[in-house]
Every structure is written in C-alpha cells, then in structure tokens.
C-alpha positions as CSV (number, residue, x, y, z in Angstrom):
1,X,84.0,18.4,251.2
2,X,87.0,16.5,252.6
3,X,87.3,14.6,248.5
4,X,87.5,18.3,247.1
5,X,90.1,19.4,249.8
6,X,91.8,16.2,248.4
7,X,91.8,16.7,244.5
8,X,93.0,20.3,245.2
9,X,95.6,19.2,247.4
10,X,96.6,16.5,244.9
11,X,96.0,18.8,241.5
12,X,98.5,21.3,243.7
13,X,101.2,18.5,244.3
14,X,101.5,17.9,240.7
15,X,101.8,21.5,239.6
16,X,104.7,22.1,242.3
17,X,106.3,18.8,241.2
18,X,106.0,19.5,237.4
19,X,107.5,23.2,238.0
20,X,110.2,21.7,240.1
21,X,111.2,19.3,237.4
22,X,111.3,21.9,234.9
23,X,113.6,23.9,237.0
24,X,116.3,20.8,237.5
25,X,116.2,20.8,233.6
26,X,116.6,24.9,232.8
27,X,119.5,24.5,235.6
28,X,121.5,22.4,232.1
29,X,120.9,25.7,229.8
30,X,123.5,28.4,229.8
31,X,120.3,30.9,228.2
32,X,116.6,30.1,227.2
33,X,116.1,32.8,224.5
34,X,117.2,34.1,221.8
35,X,117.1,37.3,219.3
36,X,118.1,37.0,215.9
37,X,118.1,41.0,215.2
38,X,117.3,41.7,211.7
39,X,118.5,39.1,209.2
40,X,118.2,39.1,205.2
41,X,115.9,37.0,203.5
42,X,117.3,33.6,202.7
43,X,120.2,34.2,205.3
44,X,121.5,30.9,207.5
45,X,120.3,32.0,210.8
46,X,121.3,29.3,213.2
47,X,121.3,29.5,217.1
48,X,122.4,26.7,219.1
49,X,120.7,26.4,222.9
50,X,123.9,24.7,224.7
51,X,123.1,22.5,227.4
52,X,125.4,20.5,229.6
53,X,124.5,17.8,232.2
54,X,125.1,18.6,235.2
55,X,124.3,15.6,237.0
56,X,125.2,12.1,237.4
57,X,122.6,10.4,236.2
58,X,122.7,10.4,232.0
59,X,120.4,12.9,230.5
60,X,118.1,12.0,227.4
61,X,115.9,14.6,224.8
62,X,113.3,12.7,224.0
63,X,111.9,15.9,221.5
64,X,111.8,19.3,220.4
65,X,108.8,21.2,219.2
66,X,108.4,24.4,217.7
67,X,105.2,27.0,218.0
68,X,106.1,28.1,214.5
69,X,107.1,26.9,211.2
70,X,109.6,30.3,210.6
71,X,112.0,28.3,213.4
72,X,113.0,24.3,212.5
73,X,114.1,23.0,215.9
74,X,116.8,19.7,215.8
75,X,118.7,17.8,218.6
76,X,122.4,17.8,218.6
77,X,122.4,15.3,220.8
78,X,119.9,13.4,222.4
79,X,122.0,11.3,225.4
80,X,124.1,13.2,227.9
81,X,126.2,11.2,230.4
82,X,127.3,13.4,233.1
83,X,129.0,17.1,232.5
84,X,129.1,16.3,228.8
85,X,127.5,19.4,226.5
86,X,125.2,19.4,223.7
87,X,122.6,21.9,221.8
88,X,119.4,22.5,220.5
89,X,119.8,24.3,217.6
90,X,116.9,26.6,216.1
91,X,117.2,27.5,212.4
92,X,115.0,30.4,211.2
93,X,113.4,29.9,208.3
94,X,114.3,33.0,206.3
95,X,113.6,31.5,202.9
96,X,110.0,30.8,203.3
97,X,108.7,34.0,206.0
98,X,108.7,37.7,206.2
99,X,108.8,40.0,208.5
100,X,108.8,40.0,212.8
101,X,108.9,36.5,213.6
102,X,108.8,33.8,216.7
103,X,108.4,30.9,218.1
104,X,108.6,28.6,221.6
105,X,111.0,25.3,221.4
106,X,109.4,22.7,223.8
107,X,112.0,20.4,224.6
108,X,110.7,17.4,226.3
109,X,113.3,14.9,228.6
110,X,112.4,11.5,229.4
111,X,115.6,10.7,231.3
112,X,116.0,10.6,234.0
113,X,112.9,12.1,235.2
114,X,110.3,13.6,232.8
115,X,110.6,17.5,232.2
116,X,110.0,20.3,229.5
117,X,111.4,23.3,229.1
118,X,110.9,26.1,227.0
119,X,113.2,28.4,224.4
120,X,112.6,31.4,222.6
121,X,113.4,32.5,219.6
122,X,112.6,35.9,217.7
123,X,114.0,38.3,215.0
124,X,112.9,40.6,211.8
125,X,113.4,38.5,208.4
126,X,113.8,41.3,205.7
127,X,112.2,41.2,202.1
128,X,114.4,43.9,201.1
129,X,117.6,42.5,201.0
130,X,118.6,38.9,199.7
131,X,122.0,36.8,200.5
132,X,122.8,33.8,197.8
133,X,123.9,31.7,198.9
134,X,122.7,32.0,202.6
135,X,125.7,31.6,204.2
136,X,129.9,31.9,202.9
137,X,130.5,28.0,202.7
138,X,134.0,27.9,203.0
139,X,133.9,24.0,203.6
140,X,136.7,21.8,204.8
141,X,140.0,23.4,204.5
142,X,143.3,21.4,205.4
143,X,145.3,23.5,208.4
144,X,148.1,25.7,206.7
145,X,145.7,26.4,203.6
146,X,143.7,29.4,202.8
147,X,140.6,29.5,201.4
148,X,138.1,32.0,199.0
149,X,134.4,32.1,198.5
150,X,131.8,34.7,197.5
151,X,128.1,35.6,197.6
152,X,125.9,37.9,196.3
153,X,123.9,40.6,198.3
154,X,121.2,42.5,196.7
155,X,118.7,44.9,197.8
156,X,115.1,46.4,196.6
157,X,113.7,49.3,197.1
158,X,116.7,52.7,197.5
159,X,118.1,53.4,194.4
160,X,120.7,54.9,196.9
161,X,121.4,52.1,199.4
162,X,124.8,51.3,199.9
163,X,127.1,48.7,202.0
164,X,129.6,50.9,203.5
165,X,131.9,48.1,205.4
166,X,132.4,44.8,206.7
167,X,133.4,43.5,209.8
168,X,134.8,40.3,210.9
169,X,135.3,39.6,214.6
170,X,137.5,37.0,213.7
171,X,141.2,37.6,212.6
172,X,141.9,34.6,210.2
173,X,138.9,35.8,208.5
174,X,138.9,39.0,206.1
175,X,136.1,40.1,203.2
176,X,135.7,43.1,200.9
177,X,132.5,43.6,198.9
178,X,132.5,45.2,195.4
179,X,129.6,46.8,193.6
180,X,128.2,44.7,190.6
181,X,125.1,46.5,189.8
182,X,122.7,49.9,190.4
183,X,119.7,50.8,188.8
184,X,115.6,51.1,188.9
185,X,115.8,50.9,192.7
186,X,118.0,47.3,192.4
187,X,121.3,47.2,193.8
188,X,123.8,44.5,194.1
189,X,127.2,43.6,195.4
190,X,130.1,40.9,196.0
191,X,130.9,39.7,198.8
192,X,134.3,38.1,199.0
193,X,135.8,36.2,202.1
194,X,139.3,35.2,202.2
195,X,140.3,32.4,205.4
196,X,144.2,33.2,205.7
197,X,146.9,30.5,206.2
198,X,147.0,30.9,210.2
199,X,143.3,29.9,211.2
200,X,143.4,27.2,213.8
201,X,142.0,23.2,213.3
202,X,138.2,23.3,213.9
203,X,134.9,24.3,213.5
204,X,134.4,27.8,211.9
205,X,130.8,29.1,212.5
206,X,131.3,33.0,212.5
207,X,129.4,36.1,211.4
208,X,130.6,39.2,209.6
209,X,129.1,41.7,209.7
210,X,127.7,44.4,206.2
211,X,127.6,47.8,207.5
212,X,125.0,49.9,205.7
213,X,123.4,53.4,205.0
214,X,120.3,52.0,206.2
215,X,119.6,53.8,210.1
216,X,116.2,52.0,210.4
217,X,118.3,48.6,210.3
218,X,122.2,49.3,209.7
219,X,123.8,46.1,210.1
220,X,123.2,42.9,208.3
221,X,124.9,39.4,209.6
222,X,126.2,37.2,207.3
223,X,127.0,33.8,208.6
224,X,130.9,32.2,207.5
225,X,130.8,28.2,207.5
226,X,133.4,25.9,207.1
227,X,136.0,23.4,209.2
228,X,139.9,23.6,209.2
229,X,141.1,19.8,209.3
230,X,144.4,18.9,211.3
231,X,146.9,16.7,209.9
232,X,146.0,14.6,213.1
233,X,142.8,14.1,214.5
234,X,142.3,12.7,218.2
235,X,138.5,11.1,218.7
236,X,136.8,11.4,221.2
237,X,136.9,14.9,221.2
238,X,136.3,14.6,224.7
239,X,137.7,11.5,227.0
240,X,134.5,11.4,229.4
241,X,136.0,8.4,231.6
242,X,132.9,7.9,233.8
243,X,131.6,7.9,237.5
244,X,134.5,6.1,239.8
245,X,134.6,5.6,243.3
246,X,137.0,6.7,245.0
247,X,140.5,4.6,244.9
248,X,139.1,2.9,241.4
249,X,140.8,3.1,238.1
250,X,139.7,2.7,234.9
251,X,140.9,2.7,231.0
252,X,139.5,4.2,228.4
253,X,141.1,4.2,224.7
254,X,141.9,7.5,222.7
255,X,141.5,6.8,218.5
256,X,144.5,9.1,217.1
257,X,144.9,9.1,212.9
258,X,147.1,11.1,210.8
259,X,146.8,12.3,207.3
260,X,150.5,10.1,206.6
261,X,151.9,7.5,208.6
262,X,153.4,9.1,211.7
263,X,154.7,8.4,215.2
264,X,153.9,9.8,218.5
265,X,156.4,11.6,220.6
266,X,154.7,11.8,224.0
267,X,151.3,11.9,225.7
268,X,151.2,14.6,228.7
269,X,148.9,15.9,231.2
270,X,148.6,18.4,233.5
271,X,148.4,17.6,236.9
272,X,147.9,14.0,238.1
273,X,145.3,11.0,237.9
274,X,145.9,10.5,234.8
275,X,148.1,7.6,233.0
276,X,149.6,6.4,229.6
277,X,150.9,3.0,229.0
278,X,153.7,3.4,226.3
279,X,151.8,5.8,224.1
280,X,154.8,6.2,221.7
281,X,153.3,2.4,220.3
282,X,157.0,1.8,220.2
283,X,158.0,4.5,218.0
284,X,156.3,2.5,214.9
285,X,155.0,5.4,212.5
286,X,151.2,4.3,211.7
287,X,148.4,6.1,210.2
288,X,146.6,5.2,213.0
289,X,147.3,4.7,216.4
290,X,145.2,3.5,219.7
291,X,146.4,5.3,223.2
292,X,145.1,3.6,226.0
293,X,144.6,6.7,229.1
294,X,143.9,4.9,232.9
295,X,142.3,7.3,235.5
296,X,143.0,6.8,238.9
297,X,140.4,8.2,241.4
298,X,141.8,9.7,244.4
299,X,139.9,9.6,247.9
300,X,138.0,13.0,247.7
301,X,134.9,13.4,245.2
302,X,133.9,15.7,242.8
303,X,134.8,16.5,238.9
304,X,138.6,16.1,237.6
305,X,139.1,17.8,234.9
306,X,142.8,17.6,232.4
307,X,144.0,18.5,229.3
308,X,145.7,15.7,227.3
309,X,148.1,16.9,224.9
310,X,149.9,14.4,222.2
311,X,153.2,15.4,220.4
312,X,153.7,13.7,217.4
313,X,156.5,14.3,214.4
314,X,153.9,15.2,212.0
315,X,154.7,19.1,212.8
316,X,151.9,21.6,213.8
317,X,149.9,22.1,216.9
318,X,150.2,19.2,218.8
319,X,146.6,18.0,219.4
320,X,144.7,18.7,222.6
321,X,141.9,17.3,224.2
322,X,139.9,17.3,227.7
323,X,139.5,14.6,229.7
324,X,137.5,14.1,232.8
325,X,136.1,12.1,235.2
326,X,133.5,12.0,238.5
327,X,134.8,10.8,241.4
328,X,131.5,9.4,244.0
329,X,130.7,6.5,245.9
C-alpha cells in the first residue's frame, strides 16, 4: 500500500513539474495561436510565433513539430541569450491542401531546462480562387527607389464574381487590379503593386487586401514581400552586450558598411552608460568601418535599454539600432 501511495505521489510530482516547465516557456510567447481566415490556394501564408527570452540564462529550440502536413513549422532561431527575440514561423501549405485546415506546433526546449509548448494554427484554404505567384515579390529595393510587380488572381466557379477593391494598410505601398479575362464561369485579373520612393530601410512583409462580391468569404489576403536596403547597414541589428555586474564595463564592436566609401559624423545615445571611443575613425571615409561601444554598469540591476544612432555624410536616415544590457550580480 505505502509503494502505491509512493508511485502516485511520484507520477504526481512529475506531472506538476512538467506543467510548471511548460508554463516558464509559454511566459517567452507574446500568442500561442493562430487563424489564418480564408486564404487562396497557392497563397504565401506565413505566421511567425515571436518569442523573446526573458531570462538570464540563454534559451535553446531544440525542435518544432507539426500535427499536420498543411502547416511546415521552421526555427528562426534556435539560441536566445537573454531579452533577445526570435520566431517560429508556421507556413500553410496552400499549394498541396484544401479546404478547413490545422495543426499543433510542438516546440521542444532543451536549454536551459527541458519544456514543450504548444501553437496552433488553423484557416480555410480555397479551391476557388488561385494567386500566381503566391506572394507580390518585390525583392531587394535600394532606399530612395520604387519598385513594380504583378500577379495574377483567378477564380472558378461565378461567372459573375468580381474584385471590387484593394487595400493596403501600408502607405508606401499602393496596387490596382485590372480585369484580363471573363468567361465559362473563369475569371481573371491583374494585380499590380507599386512600392513608392519614401518606404523606409527594412523588411517589408505586408498584406493587402482584394475586396470581393463574395459575402460567404469577402476578403482575400495577398501577402507583399520584399526588403528596402540602406546605403549603410549597422550589424548587429541589435548590440546585446551581456549580463554585467554591477560597476563592470565591457566592449562590444558595432560592424558599419556603406554602399561607397564614407565617413562617420558622430555616434550618440540617449541617456547614459553607454560609450564611444573616437567613432569618427578619424574622419577617414571607408567602406567599412568598426565602432567599438563600452557599457558601463551602474550599481542598481535590471535591463538597460538605448538607442544608438550614427550620423554619417552618406545622406539619409541616419542608422539606428538598440542596444542593451543586464545589469546582476
């Protein structure tokens, strides 16, 4: 009697442990689930699951696994040192399933203590409408340049179906769709996206919007792709400078390249903590230039957070970065 009191006892311990380690790891995920809507067939439908760690000991993904072929699961990043972000990002697999689909992402964590947690994805993949290309690739796009690209949209089925606008959330980013075809139930269109002069250096990953006739499913997404290059380009993105105790300093080294040789003007930051030795590199004009940034730790602990921001004669937005650091004994 007292062994079974036992196993039960010890059976119970591991469930409570288990659940509490899955909790520590949900805590990193700013949402668990999501719904696609209703998406055309052969559509990019990308969600990314972003995670930040919000401890001090580094963070690693082991694995991802999905419940479902219609949703391809892939790590962004599988090491995390303290407060730095990542994803998992779920792509459903319009080209090759129909209809209401989904699936659980299992991602498993070795480091530093073993956890899972789960994500959920669903939506309604379409056979009736088609986008070809799946997604508006605009692709890389120096900053102060435009940029044009098309796909086609076709539906099967209503003679009298009809895209009746488009809508972009985004203001550097305009379309119009034209008619190209209607007949024996088939109907087609252009879609034409226009990226105007003003859009700002980085990442575009946006969705427009087709507005339809269709009241059992109105409004189709459309996914715009693409990445507006500056004519100077700090890396790391993000200056992580560690975990210092308190009255420490250390250095870290910011990479800083330019299209054409050019000089820097100044390195600032907000607040204090941080420091630049002669970051102007003597005013030498260089395609590439190395920065080093010293943090000194003050006596309280917590997170410090600062933007960096580096002028340089090469016109344009001056580039910005954040840079932080963990102050604990």
């Amino acid at each position: 009697m007292l062994r079974k009191v036992f196993v039960v006892l010890f059976l119970t311990a591991i469930a409570v442990s288990t659940a509490e380690g899955q909790q520590w790891a949900r805590k990193m995920f700013k949402t668990t689930s999501h719904d696609f809507g209703s998406v055309a067939r052969g559509a990019k439908a990308e969600f990314r699951f972003e995670l930040s760690n919000i401890y001090l000991e580094d963070v690693h993904i082991s694995s991802v696994r999905t419940s479902c072929g219609c949703t391809n699961p892939r790590i962004e990043k599988p090491s995390l040192k303290t407060y730095e972000g990542g994803a998992i990002v779920a792509k459903f697999n319009t080209g090759a399933y129909l209809g209401q689909r989904g699936a659980t992402l299992t991602v498993y964590i070795d480091k530093p203590y073993p956890a899972q947690v789960q994500l959920h994805v669903r939506g309604y993949i379409r056979s009736d409408v088609v986008v070809n290309p799946g997604s508006v690739r605009l692709g890389d796009i120096d900053q102060g340049n435009g940029a044009n690209a098309e796909v086609s949209i076709s539906h099967a089925g209503r003679s009298d179906w009809r895209v009746l606008e488009v809508r972009s959330a985004n203001p550097h980013i305009s379309a119009k769709v034209t008619e190209t075809g209607r007949s024996g139930g088939q109907v087609s269109y252009k879609l034409s996206v226009q990226l105007d002069e003003g859009a700002p250096a980085g990442y575009i990953n946006d969705h427009l919007v087709l507005v339809t006739n269709d009241y059992n499913s109105k409004q189709i997404p459309v996914l715009v792709e693409g990445r507006v290059l500056s004519s100077i380009t700090v890396s790391p993105a993000t200056l992580f400078m560690g975990v210092v105790e308190p009255g420490k300093k250390v250095t870290r080294q910011l990479v800083v390249r330019g299209k054409k040789p050019f000089r820097i003007l100044s390195v600032t930051c907000d607040g204090k903590s941080f420091e630049f030795q002669d970051p102007t590199n003597g005013g030498e004009a260089k395609l590439v230039h190395l920065v080093p940034v010293t943090f000194v730790a003050g006596e309280g602990s917590g997170k410090v957070t600062r933007t960096i921001r580096i002028e340089t004669d090469s016109g344009g937005t001056a580039p910005e970065l954040a840079a932080y650091a963990v102050v604990a004994q």
